[in-house]
N, C-alpha and C positions, 0 to 999 in steps of 0.2 A: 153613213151607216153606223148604228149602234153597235158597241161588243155584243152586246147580246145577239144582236142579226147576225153577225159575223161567227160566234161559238159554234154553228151548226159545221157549216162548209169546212173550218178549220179543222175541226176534230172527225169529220166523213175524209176528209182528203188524205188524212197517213191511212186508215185503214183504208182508200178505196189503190192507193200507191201499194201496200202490199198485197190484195189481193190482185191485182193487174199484171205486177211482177208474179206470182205463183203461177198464175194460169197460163204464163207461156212458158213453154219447152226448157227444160233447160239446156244450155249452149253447150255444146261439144266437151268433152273431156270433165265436165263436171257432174258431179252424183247429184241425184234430185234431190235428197235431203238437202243438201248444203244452199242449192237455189232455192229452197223454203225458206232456209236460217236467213240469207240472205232479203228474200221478199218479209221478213220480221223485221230485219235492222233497219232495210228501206224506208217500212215504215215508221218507223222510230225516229229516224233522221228527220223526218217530211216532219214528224210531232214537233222535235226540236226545235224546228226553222220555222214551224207556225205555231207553237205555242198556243194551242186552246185548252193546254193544263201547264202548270208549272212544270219545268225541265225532270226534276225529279218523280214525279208521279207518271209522266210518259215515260221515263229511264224503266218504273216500278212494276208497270201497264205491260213494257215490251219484254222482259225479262220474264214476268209472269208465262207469259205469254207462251215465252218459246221453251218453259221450263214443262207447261203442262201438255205443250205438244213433240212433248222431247223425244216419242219414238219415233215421231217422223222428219225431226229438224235438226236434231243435232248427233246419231247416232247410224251410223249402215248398219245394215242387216245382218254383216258378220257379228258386229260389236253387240245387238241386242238376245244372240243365237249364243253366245258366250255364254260355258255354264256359270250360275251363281248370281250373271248380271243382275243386279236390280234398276232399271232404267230412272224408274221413278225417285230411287232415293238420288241415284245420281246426280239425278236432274237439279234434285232442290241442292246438294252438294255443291254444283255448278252458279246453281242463280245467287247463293251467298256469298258466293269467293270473293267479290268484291268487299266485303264489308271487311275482312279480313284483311284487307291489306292495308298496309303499313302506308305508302301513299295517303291514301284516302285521310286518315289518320290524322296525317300532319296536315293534310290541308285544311282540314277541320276545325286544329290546334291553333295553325296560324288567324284561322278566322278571328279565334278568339282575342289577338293581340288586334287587330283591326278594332274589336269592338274594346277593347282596351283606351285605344287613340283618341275614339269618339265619346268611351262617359268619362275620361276622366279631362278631354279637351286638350291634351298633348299635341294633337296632330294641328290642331289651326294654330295653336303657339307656337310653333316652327314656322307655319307658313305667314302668321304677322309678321314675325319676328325678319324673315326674310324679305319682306314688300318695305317692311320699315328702313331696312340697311341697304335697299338696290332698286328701291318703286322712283327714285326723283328721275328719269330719265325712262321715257316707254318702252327702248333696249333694254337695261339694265333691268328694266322688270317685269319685262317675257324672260330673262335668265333666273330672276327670283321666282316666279312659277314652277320655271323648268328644274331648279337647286331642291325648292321644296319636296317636289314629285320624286328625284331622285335619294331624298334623305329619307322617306317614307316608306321606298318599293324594297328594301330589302326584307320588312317586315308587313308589307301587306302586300297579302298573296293573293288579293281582291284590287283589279286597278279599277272597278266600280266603288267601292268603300274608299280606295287613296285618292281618286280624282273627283268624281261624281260624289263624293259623300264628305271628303275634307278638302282638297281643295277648290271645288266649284263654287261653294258657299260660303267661302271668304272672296274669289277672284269677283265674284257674279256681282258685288258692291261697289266693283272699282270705275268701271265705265260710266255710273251715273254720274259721282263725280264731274266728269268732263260734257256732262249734258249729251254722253250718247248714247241712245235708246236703242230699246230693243225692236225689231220692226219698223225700221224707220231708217232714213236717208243717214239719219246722223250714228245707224248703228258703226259705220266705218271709220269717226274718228279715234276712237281705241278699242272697243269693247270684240269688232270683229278680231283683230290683232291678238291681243289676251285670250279669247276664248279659244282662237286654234293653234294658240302657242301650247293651252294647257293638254288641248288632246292632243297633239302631236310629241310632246314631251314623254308623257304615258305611256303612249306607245313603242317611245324607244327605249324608257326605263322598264317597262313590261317585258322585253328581250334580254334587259342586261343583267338579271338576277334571277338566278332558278326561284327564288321564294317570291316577288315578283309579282307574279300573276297563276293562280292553280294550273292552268291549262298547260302549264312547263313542267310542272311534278308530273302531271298525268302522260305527258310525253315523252318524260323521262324515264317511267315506267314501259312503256311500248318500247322504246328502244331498247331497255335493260334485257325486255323478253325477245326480242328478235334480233340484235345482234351482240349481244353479250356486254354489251360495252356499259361500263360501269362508270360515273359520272356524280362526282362531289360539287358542294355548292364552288367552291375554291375553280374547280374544273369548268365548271361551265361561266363563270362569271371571266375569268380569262381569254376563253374562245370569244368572248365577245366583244371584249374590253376595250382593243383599237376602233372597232364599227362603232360602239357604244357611245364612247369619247366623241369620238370626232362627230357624228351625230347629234349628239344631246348640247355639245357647242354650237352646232351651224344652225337646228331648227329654231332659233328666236330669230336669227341672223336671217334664212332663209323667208320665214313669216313674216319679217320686214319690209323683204323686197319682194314678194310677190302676194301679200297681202298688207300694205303698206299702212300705216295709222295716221290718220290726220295729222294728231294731236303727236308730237315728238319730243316732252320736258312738258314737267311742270311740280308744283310741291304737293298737292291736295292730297298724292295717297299715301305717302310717307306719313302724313301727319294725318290723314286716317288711320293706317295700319298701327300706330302712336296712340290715339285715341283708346281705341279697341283692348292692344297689349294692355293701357292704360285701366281699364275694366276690369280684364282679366285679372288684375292683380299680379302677387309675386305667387312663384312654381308653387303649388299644393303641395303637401306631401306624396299623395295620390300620383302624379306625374312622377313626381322625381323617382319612386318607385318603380314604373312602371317601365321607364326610360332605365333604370337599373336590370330592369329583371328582360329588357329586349337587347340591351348590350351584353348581358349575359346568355342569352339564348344566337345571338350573332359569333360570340368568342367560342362555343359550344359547340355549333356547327361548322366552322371554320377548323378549329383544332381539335377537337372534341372527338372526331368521329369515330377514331382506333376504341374509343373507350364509351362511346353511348349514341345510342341509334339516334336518327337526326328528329325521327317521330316522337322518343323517347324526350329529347329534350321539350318539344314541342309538347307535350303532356306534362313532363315537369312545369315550366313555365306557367302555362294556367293552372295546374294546382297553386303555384306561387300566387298567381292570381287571385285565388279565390283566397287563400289561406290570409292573405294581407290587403283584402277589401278592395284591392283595385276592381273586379268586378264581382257583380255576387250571382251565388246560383241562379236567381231565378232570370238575372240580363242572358246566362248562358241556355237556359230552359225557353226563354223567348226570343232569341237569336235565330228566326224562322229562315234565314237566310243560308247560314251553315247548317243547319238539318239539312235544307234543302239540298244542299251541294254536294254534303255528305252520300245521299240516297242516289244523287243525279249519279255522279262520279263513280259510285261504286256500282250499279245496274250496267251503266254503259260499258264499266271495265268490263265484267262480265259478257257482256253482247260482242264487245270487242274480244275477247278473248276467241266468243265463241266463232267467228269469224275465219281466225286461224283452226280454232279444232277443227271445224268440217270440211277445212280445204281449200274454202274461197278464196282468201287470202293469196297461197299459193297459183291455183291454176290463173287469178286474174295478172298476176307476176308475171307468170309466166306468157302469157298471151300479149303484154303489153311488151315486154322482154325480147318479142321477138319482132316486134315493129318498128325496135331502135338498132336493127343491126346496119354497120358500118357506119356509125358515129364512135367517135372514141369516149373511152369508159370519164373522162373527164367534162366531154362535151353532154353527152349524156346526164351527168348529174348536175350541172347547170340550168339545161332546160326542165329535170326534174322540179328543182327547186322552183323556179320559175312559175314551173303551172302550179305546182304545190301554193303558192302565194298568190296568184292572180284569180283561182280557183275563189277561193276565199267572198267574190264576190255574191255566191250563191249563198251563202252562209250568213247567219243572222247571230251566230256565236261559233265562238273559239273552239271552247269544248268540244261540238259540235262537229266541226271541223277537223277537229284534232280524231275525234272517233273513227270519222268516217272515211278520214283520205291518208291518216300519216301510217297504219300500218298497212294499207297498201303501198304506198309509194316506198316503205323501208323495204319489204320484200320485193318490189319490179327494181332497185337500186342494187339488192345485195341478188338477185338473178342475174347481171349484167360482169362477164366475165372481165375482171383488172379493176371495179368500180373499186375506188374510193371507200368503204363502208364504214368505218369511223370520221371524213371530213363529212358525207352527204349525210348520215343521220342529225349529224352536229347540228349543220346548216340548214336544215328543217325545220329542225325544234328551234335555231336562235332567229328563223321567221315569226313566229305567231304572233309576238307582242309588235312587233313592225304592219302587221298586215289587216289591226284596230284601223290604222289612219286612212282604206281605201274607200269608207264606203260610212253613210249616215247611222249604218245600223253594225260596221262593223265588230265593235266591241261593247262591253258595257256602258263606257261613261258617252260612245259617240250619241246617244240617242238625248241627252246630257245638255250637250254642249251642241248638235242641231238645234233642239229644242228652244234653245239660250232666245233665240230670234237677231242672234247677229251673227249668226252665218246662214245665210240664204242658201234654198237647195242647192241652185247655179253654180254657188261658190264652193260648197261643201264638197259637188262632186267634181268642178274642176279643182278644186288646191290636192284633194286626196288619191287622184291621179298622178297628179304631178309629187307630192311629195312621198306616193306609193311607188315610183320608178326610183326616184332617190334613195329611198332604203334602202330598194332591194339592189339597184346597184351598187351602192355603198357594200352591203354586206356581201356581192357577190366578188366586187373587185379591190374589197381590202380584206375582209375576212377569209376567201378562200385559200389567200397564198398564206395568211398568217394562221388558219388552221392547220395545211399540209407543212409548216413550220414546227408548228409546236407539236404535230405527233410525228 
């Protein structure tokens, strides 16, 4: 079936999801308004996950939406009966808050050093440069993939732009080399190996660095607003740091043995990756710059932050950018990707927001809150976590994910009398970049690196089972004692 055949049902299907949710009753203990707001974000979500408009234009569609039906979605009858109220101006006060935030901002910012990476060619000179120094053994170089990925994520806050966009299309040349094809028997003498070393990598570097992957900024925000807890880049790269480790060492180690590569040594890509540096010439100015002006935006954020906002720096930096040619206005004016993000991220804030204004939020807390009683406040946040991650497989994106399930599950954690509320928010949000590796569509670069044609569906979705249980047990049986350690 054509996209085109398929644009109808996609885009009937969120609005026919929230009209279906509107017209039944609302549940016990919740104000009807709030079960409207809610049958809006429904649909919103169904848009996300089926995409028959880009993520932001549905973000632009739902927010609209519920701004010009805002006397009966996001407001009680006491709040519109208020002398003075003007609902309608309110309304659009509410639908912009998103743009306003500082969040939104830097994630925006960071886009720009990603596109940074890619005109000026920095980011695949790392990654020759590591295939060159650690490719003569097919171990050593699922660890050069995995090293690359990790020197990249603290400044691209897009793991579609750092894997699917820099390092796919340097790895995606190495497997012919060895005569093994895509589609074909002989995809498994290395190219299966390499391809789920790179998405498996990703997704553990997508957890170990708040700047990382956007979808950790936006969930760092949610947490900021419901449980107070305040959380620097230094802070969360710590909470992670043992699972991170010990992860991002075992997955090439792991991909070995239960994705095993024919071919085990040989020279060809060494002296490919030789070749290529070879082309490239020596550093540009442009790089060197640019690798100047992202180690200064690293040292800024780190110690920086008594003395300048983390967005702040993140707009400094592309000024630098711009001011010193590494990229020029009109790469950032056609940068349709960060608009996009920009607009997605700040609508959904919004929606999310409004979620808590009318109560859903709360009363669904509380209703789940009470279906966990006599489990202890520890066991409790375990299996939170748990469904928090496995959930995941209904989702076609993070963001997405991140909207629609983490400030419920913050508020059913901080309802639960002795919970934990600073380890279980932590362990939440140091899921999302782990929970890319369950599923062909999990994250941005999975759809990537399925695609590749050497990893077959079969395989895709047993390896991302089996290495979806490994994370999250990792992160729940080392991280947990080392989060209630360090606070």
């Amino acid at each position: 079936m054509s996209p085109a055949n398929t644009w109808p049902w996609r885009a009937l299907a969120p609005v026919s999801v929230a009209i279906a949710i509107a017209l039944l009753p609302a549940p016990d203990g919740l104000q009807q308004h709030a079960w409207y707001f809610f049958a809006i974000f429904a649909g919103v979500i169904a848009g996300l996950i089926l995409e028959p408009l880009p993520g932001g234009a549905v973000g632009l569609i739902g927010v609209t939406v519920a701004a010009v039906l805002a006397p009966y979605v996001l407001y009680t009858p006491a709040e519109l009966a208020k002398a003075g109220f003007n609902p309608v101006n309110a309304a659009l006060t509410w639908a912009l808050s998103g743009f306003s935030n500082n969040t939104v901002w830097l994630i925006f910012g960071a886009f720009m050093f990603a596109l940074g990476y890619e005109k000026t060619g920095l980011g695949k000179r790392i990654a020759l440069t590591l295939v060159k120094w650690m490719g003569r053994r097919t171990l050593t170089l699922g660890y050069a993939i995995a090293f690359a990925d990790l020197i990249l994520a603290p400044f691209t806050p897009s793991n579609t732009a750092r894997s699917a966009g820099t390092i796919y299309p340097v790895i995606r040349h190495l497997p012919e080399l060895y005569d093994s094809k895509p589609n074909d028997s002989s995809a498994r003498k290395i190219g299966s190996y390499i391809m789920w070393v790179a998405i498996a990598a990703t997704s553990v570097t997508s957890s170990m660095f708040l700047t990382a992957m956007a979808p950790n900024l936006i969930a760092l925000e949610m947490v900021k607003k419901t449980t107070k807890l305040e959380l620097g880049w230094t802070d969360w790269f710590m909470a992670f740091a043992p699972v991170g480790i010990v992860l991002l060492l075992a997955t090439p180690l792991l991909a070995y043995w239960l994705c095993p590569p024919e071919i085990k040594s040989g020279d060809k890509v060494p002296a490919w990756a030789a070749r290529e540096l070879g082309e490239l010439g020596a550093l540009t100015g442009r790089e060197i710059t640019l690798a100047a002006l992202v180690v200064l935006a690293l040292v800024l954020w780190i110690f920086g932050a008594d003395y300048i906002n983390a967005t702040t720096v993140a707009l400094l930096i592309v000024s630098l950018m711009l001011v010193f040619r590494v990229v020029s206005w009109d790469d950032i004016v056609k940068h349709s990707s960060a608009w996009n993000t920009l607009a997605w991220f700040a609508t959904l804030l919004a929606l999310a927001d409004g979620l808590a204004r009318v109560g859903f939020v709360k009363w669904f807390a509380q209703s789940v809150a009470q279906q966990m009683g006599g489990l202890s406040p520890v066991m409790a946040m375990l299996l939170l976590v748990a469904l928090f991650f496995f959930i995941h497989y209904l989702f076609a994106s993070i963001i997405a994910h991140v909207t629609a399930v983490l400030p419920v599950m913050l508020a059913i954690g901080t309802a639960i009398p002795g919970m934990p509320v600073a380890q279980f928010a932590l362990l939440l949000c140091l899921t999302l970049g782990l929970m890319g590796i369950i599923s062909p569509y999990a994250t941005g670069p999975s759809p990537v690196y399925y695609g590749s044609g050497y990893l077959p569906s079969r395989d895709y979705w047993w390896l991302g089972a089996i290495f979806g249980v490994i994370f999250l047990g990792v992160l729940l049986l080392v991280g947990t004692p080392w989060l209630f350690a360090l606070r």
